[in-house]
N, C-alpha and C positions, 0 to 999 in steps of 0.2 A: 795272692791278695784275695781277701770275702770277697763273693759276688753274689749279690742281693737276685740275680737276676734267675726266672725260674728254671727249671730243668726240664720244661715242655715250653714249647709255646707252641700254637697251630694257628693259622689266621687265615680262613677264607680257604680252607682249603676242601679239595674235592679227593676224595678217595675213592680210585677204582681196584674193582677182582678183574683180572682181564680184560675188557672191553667196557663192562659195564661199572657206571658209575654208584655206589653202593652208600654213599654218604655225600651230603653234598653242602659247600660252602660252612664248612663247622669250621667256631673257632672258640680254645681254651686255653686256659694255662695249668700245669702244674708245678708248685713252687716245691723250693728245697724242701726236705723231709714231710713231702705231704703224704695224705694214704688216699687213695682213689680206687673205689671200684669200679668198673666196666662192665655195663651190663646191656644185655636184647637179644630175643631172640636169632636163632639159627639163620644166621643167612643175611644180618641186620648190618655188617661192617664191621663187627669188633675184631675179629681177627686179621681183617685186611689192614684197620688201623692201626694195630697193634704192629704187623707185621712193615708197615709203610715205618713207622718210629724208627722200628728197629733196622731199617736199611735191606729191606727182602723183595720189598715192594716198590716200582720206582714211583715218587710225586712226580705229576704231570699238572698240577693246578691248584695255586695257591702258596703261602711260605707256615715251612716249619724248622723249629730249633728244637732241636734234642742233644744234650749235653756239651752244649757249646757248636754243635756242628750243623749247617743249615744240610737239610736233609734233600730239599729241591737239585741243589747243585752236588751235592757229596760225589765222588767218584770212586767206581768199583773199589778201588785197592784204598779207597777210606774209608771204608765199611769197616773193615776187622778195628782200625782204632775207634771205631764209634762202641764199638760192639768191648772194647777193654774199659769204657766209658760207664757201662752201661751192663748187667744181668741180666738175665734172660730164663727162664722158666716154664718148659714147654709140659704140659699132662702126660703126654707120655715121655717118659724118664731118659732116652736117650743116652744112657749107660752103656758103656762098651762090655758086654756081656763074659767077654773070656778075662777082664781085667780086675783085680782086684778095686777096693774104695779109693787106696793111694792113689792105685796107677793112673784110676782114668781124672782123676784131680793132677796128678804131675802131668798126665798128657794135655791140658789146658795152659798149666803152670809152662811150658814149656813153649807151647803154641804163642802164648802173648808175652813170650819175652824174660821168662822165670829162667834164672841160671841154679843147676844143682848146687845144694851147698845146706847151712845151716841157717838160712833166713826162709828160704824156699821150705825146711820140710817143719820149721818152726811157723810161717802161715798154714800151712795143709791142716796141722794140729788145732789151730786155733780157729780155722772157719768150721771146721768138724766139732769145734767144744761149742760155738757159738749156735750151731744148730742143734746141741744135745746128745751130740752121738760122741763120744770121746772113745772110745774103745771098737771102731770099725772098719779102720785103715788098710786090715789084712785078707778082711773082708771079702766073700764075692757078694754083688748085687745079689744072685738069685739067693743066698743065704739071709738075705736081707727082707721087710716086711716091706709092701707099697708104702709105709710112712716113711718108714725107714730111707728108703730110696729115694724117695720126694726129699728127705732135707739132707741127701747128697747132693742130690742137685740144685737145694739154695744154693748148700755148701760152696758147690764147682761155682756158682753165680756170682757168692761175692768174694773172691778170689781175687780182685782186683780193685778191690775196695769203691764198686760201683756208686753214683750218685743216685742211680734209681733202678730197679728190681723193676719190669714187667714179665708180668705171670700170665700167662695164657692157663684159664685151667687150671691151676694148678692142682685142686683138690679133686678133677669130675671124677679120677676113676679110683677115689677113695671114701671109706663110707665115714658117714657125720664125725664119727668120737674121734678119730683118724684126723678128719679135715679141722675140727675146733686145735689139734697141737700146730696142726700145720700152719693156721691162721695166726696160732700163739705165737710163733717163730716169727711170722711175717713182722710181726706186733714190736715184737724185741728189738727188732732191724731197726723199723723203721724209727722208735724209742731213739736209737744211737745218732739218727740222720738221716738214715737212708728213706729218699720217697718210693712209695710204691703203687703201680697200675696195677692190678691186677682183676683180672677178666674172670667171670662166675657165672654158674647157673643156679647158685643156689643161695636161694631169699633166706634161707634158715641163717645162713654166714652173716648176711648184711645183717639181720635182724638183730643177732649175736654180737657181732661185733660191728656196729655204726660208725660209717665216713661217710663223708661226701661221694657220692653216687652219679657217674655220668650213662646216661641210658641212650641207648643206638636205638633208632623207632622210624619207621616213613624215610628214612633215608636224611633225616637230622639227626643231632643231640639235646637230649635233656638234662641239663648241669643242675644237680641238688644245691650246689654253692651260689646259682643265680636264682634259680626258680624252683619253687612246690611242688612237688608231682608224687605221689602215692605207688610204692610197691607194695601189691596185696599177694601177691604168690608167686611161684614159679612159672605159671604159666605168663605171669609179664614178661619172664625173659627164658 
């Protein structure tokens, strides 16, 4: 059955790195096929947040829902289904270096529950056309360009036909003309459905292609969907 209801909520919640608290009493929503940047400076909580979402980091204070699952209570061994719920996009590419583009897409395929067969290698075909590469399956990564590799790894992400794509980074350690295809992909996704978070350092992307912008600052946030607030450069975030 539809459910109107969104693919983030966070209310009141306190996000720590370790010991110390790095964000504190924020609360948001992100609805079905939204696009949302994340952005602040180094050290501001966007990766703690990102990584609390995604079940890396435990909540200690406040309530959050992340694709159906409340993230406060979730238990170790329900992480991995949060995690088939859900994509994941980290900068650096995570690629298992001695494996072909198949293989390390079958070793996820495999990991969440994908049986060998002819539905299994007819998805791998199709997440690889959907990111533009149709022709890289036999592939090794290092034959591959950092774009290239970057949209194996949407690839591998939405393998499980995620409700929402968070991207840590995804574009830092590739340069501009590089980062605008990678942004274009993002674009296509999330065109189909898919919402997406994704975390940046670079004003030139938001400026290029404009969503609603949540910014980590002083240990709050700034939701561009509730309130005004002006990015003038990189050096805001």
């Amino acid at each position: 059955m539809f459910s109107s209801d969104p693919v983030v909520r966070v209310e009141d919640a306190t996000i720590f790195q370790d010991h110390n608290s790095v964000l504190n009493n924020i609360s948001f929503e992100i609805a079905k096929g939204e696009f949302v940047f994340l952005v602040g400076r180094t050290g501001s909580g966007k990766s703690s947040l990102l990584k609390t979402l995604y079940g890396d980091l435990p909540l200690r204070l406040g309530d959050t829902q992340v694709a159906g699952f409340n993230i406060r209570e979730i238990k170790p061994k329900e992480v991995p289904l949060l995690r088939r719920k859900i994509g994941i996009i980290f900068q650096d590419f995570q690629l298992f270096p001695d494996r072909t583009v198949g293989e390390n897409l079958n070793f996820v395929m495999k990991a969440t529950g994908w049986k060998e067969g002819a539905k299994t290698k007819s998805r791998l075909a199709e997440v690889l056309m959907q990111v533009g590469l149709g022709s890289v399956e036999k592939k090794m990564p290092h034959q591959l360009s950092g774009g290239e590799q970057q949209r194996v790894v949407i690839a591998r992400a939405l393998i499980n036909e995620p409700v929402i794509l968070i991207a840590d980074e995804p574009t830092g350690n590739l340069d501009p003309s590089v980062s605008n295809g990678i942004l274009k992909v993002f674009q296509q996704i999330n065109k189909s459905g898919t919402a997406v978070l994704m975390a940046t350092h670079s004003y030139g992307l938001i400026k290029k292609f404009p969503a609603r912008v949540i910014k980590c600052e002083n240990s709050k946030i700034f939701d561009s969907a509730v309130e005004e607030f002006e990015l003038k450069s990189d050096d805001d975030f």
